[in-house]
N, CA, C and O atoms as a GROMACS GRO file, in nm:
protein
  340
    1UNK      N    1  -2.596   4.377   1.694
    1UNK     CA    2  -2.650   4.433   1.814
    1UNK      C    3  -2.540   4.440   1.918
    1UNK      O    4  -2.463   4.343   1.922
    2UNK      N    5  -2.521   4.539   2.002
    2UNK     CA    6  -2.436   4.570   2.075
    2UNK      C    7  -2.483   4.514   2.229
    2UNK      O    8  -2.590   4.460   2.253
    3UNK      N    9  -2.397   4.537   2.307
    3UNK     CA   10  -2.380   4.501   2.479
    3UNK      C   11  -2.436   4.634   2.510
    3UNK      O   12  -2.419   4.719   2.422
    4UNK      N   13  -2.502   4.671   2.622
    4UNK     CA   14  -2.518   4.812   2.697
    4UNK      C   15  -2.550   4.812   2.751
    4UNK      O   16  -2.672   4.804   2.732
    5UNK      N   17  -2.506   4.818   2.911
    5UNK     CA   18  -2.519   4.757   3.056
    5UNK      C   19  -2.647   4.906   3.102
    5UNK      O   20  -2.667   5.025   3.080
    6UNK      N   21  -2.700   4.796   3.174
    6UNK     CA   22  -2.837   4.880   3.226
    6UNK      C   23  -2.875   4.821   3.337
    6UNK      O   24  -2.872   4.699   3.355
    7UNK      N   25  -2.915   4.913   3.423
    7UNK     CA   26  -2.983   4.825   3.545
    7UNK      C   27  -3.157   4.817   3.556
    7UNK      O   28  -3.226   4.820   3.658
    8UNK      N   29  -3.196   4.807   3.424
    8UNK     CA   30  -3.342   4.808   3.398
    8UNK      C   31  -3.375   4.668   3.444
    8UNK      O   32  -3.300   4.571   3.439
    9UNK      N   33  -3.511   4.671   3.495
    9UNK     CA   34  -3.545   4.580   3.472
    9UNK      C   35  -3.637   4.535   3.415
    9UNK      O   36  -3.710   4.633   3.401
   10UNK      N   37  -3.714   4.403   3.346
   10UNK     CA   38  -3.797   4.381   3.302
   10UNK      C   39  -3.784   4.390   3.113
   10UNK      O   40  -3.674   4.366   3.062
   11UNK      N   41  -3.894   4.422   3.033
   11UNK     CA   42  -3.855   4.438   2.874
   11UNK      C   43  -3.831   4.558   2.854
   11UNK      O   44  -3.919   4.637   2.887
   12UNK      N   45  -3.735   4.598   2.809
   12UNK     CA   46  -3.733   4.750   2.716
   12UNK      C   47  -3.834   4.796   2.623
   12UNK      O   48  -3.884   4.909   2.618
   13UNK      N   49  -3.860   4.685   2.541
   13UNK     CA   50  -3.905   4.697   2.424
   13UNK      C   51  -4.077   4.751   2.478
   13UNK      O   52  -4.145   4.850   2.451
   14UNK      N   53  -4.101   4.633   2.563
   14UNK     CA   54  -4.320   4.665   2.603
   14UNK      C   55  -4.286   4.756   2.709
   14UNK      O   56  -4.391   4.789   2.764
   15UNK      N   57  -4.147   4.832   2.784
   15UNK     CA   58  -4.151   5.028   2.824
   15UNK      C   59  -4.197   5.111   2.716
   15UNK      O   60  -4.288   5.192   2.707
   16UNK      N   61  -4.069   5.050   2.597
   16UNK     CA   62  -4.099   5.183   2.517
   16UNK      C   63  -4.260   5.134   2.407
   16UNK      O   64  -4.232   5.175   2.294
   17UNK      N   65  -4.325   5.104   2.405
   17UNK     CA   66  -4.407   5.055   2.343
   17UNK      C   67  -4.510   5.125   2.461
   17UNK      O   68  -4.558   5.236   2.436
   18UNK      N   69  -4.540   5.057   2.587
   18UNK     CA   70  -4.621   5.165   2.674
   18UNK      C   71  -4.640   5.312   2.668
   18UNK      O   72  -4.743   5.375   2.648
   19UNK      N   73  -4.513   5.356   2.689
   19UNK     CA   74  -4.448   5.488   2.691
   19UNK      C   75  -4.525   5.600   2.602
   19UNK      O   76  -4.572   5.712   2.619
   20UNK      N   77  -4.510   5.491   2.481
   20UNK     CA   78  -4.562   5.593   2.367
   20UNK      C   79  -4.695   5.562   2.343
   20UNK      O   80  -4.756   5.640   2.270
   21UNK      N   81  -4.760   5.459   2.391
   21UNK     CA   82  -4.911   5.469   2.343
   21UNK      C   83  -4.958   5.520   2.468
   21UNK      O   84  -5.078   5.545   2.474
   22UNK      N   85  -4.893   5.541   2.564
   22UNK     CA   86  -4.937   5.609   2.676
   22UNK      C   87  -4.962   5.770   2.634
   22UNK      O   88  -5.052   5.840   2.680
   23UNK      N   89  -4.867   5.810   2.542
   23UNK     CA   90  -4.858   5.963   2.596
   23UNK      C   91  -4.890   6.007   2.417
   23UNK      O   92  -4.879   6.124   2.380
   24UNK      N   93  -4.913   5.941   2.361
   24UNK     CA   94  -4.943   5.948   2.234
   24UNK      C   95  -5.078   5.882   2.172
   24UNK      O   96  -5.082   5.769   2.123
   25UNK      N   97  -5.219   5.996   2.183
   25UNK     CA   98  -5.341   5.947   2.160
   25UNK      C   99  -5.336   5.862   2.028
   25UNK      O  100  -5.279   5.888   1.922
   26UNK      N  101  -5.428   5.728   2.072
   26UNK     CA  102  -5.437   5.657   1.991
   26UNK      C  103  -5.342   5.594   1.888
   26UNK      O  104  -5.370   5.561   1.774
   27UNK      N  105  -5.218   5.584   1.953
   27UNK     CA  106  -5.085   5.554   1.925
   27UNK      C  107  -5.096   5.384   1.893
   27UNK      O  108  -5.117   5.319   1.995
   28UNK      N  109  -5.087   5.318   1.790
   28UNK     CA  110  -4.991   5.227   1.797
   28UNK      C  111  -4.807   5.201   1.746
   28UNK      O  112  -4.759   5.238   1.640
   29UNK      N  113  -4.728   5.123   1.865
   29UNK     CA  114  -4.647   5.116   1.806
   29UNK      C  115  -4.564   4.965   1.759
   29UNK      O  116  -4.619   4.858   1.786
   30UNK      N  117  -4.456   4.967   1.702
   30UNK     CA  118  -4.414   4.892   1.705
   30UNK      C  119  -4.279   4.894   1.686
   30UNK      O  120  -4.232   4.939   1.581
   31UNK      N  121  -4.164   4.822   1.832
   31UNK     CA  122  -4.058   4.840   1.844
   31UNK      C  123  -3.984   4.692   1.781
   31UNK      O  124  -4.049   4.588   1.770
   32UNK      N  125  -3.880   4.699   1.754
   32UNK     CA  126  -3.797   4.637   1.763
   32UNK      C  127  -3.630   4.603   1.784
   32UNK      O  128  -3.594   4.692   1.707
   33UNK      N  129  -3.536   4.559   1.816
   33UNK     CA  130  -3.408   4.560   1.874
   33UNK      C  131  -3.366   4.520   2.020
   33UNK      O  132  -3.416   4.428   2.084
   34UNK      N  133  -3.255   4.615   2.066
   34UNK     CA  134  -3.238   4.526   2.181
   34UNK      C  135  -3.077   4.601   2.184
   34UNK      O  136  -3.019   4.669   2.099
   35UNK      N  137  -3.023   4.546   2.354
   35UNK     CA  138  -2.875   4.581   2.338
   35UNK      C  139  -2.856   4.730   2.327
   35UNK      O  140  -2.762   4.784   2.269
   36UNK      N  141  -2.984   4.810   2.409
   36UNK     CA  142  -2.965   4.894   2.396
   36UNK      C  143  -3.028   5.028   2.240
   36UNK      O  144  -3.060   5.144   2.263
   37UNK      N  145  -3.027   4.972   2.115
   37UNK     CA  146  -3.076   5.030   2.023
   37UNK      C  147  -3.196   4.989   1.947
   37UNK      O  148  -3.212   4.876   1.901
   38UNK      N  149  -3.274   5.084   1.937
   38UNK     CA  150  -3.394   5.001   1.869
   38UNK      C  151  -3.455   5.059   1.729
   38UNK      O  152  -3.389   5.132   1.655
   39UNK      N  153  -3.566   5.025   1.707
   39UNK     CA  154  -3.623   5.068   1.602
   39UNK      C  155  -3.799   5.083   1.619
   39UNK      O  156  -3.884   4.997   1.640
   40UNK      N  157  -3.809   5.222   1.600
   40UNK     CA  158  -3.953   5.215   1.644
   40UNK      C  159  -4.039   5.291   1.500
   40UNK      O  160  -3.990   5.383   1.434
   41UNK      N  161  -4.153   5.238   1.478
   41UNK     CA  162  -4.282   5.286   1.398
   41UNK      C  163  -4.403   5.314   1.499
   41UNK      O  164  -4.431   5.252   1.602
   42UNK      N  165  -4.468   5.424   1.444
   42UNK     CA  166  -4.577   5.480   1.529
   42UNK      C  167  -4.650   5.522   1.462
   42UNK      O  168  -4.615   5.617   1.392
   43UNK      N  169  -4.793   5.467   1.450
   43UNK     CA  170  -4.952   5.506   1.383
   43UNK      C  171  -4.974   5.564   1.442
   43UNK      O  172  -4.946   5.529   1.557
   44UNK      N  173  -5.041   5.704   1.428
   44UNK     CA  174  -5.157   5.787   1.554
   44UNK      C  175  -5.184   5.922   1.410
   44UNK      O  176  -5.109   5.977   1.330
   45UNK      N  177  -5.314   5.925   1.436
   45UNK     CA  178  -5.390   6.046   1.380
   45UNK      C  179  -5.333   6.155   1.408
   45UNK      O  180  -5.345   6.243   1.323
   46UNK      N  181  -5.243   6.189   1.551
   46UNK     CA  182  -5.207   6.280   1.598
   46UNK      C  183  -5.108   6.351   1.500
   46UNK      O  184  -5.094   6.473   1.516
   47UNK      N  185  -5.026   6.278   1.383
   47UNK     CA  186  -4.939   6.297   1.344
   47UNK      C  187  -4.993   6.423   1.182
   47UNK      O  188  -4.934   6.486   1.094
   48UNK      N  189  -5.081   6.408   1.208
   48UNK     CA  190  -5.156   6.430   1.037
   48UNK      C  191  -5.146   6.589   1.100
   48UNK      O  192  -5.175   6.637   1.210
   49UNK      N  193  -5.095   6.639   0.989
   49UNK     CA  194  -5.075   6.768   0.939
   49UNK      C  195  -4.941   6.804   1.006
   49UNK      O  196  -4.913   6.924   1.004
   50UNK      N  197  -4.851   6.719   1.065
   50UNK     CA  198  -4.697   6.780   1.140
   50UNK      C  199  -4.613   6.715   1.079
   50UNK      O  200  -4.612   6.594   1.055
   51UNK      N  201  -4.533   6.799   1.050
   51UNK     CA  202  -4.415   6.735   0.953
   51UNK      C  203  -4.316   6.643   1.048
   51UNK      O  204  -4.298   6.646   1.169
   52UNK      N  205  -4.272   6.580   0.970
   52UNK     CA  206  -4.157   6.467   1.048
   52UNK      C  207  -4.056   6.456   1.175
   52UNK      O  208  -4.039   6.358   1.248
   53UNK      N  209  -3.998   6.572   1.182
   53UNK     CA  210  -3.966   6.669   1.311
   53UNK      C  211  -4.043   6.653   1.391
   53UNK      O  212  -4.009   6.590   1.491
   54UNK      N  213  -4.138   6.689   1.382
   54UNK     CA  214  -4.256   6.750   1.478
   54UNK      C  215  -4.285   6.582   1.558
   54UNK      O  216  -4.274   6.543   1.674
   55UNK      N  217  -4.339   6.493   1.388
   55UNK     CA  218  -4.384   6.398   1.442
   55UNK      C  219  -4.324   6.303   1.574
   55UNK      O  220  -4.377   6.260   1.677
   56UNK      N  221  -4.199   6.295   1.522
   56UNK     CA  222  -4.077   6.224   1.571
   56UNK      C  223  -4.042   6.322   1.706
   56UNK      O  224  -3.994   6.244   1.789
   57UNK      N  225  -4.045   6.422   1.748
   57UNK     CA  226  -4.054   6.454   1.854
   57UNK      C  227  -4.133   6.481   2.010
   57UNK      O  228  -4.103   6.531   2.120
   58UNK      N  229  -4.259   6.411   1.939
   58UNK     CA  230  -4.312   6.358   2.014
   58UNK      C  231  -4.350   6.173   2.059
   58UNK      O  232  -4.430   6.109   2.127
   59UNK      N  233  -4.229   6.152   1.967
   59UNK     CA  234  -4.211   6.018   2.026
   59UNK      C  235  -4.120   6.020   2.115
   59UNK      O  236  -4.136   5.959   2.220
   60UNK      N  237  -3.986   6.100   2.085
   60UNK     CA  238  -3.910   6.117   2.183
   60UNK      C  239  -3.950   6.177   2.299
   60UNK      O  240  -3.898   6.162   2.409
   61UNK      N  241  -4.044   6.244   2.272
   61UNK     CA  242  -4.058   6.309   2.454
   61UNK      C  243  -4.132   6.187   2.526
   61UNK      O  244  -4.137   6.177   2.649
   62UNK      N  245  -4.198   6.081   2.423
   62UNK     CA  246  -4.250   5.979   2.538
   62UNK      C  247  -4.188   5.895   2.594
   62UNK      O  248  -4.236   5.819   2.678
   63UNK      N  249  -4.042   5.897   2.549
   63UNK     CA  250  -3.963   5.805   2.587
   63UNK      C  251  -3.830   5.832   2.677
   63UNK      O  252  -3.756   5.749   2.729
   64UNK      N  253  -3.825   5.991   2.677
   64UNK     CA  254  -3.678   6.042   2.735
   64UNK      C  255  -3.653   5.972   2.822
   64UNK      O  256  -3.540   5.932   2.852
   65UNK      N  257  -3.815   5.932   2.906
   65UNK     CA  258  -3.710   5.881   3.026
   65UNK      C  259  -3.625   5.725   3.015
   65UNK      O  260  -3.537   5.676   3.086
   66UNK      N  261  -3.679   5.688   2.922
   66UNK     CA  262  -3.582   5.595   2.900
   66UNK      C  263  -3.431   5.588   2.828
   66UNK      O  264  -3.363   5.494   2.788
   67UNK      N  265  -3.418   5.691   2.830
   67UNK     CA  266  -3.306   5.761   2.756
   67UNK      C  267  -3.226   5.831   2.857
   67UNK      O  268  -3.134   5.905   2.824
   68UNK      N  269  -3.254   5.814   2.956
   68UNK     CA  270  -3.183   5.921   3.073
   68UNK      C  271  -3.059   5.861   3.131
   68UNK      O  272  -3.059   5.747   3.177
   69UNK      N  273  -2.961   5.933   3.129
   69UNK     CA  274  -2.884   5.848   3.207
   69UNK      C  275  -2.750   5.751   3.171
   69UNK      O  276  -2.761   5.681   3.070
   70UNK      N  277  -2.620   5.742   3.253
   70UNK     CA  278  -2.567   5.645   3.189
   70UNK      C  279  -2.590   5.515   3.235
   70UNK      O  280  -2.492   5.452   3.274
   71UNK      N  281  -2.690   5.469   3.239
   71UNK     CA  282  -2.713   5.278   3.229
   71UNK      C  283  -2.896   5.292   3.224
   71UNK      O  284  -2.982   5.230   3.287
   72UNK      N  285  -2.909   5.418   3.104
   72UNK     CA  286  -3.063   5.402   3.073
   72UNK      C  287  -3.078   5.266   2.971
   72UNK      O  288  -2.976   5.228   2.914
   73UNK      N  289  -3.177   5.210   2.953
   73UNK     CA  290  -3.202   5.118   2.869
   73UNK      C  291  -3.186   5.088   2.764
   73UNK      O  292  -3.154   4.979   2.718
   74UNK      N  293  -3.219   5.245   2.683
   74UNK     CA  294  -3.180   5.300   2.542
   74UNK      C  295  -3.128   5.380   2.550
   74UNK      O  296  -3.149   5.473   2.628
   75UNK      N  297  -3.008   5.366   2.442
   75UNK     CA  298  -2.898   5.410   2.409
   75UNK      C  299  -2.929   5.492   2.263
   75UNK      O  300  -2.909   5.612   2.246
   76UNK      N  301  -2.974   5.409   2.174
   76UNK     CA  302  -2.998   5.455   2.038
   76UNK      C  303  -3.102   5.405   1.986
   76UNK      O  304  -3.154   5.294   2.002
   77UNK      N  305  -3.149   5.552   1.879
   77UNK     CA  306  -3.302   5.499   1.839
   77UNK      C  307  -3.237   5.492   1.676
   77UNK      O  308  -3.220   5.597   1.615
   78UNK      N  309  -3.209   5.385   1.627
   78UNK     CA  310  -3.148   5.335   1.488
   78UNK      C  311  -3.267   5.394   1.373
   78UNK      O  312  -3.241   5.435   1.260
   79UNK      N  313  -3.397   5.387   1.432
   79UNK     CA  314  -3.511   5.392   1.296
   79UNK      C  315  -3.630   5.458   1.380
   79UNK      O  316  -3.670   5.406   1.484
   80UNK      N  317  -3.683   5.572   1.329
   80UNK     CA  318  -3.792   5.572   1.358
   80UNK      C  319  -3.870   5.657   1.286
   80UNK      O  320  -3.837   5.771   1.253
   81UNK      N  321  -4.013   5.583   1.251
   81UNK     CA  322  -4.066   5.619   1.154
   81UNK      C  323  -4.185   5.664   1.220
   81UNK      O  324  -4.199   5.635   1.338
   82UNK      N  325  -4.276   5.735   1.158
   82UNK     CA  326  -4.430   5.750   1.208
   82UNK      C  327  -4.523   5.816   1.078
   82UNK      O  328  -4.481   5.883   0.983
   83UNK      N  329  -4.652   5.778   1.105
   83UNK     CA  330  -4.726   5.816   0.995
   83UNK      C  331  -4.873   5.799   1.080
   83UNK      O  332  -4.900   5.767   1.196
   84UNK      N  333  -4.950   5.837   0.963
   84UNK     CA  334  -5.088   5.848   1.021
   84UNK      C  335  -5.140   5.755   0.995
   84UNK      O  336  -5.057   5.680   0.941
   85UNK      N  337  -5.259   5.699   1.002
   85UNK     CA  338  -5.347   5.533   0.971
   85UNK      C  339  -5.402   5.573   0.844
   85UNK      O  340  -5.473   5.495   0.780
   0.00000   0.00000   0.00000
């Protein structure tokens, strides 16, 4: 795990975990990492019938804003998976 200076405050991990069950019906997720890079899985019905692209790009749009910036929180998304329940 790497250093990656941020002026966030509070957890990264329960942002991006909000983020996406916020903006992603019936979303659960589950992050893990730190230092800037993480690893995220995401359950939601929403995903059924969109291919992987698709899926995965709407995780990223729930999260850009944590991605913004040079001293955003996250730096790199190492893993991310999603599927339906």
């Amino acid at each position: 795990m790497s250093s990656h200076p941020t002026d966030f405050q509070g957890s990264v991990i329960d942002a991006l975990r909000e983020a996406i069950e916020q903006e992603i019906p019936d979303a659960q997720a589950e992050i893990s990492g730190g230092g800037g890079h993480f690893s995220i899985e995401v359950v939601s019905p929403v995903f059924e019938g969109k291919n992987m692209l698709a899926s995965q790009r709407l995780v990223y749009a729930a999260i850009a804003h944590l991605m913004k910036g040079e001293t955003a929180p996250v730096h790199a998304i190492d893993s991310l998976k999603t599927r339906t329940p």
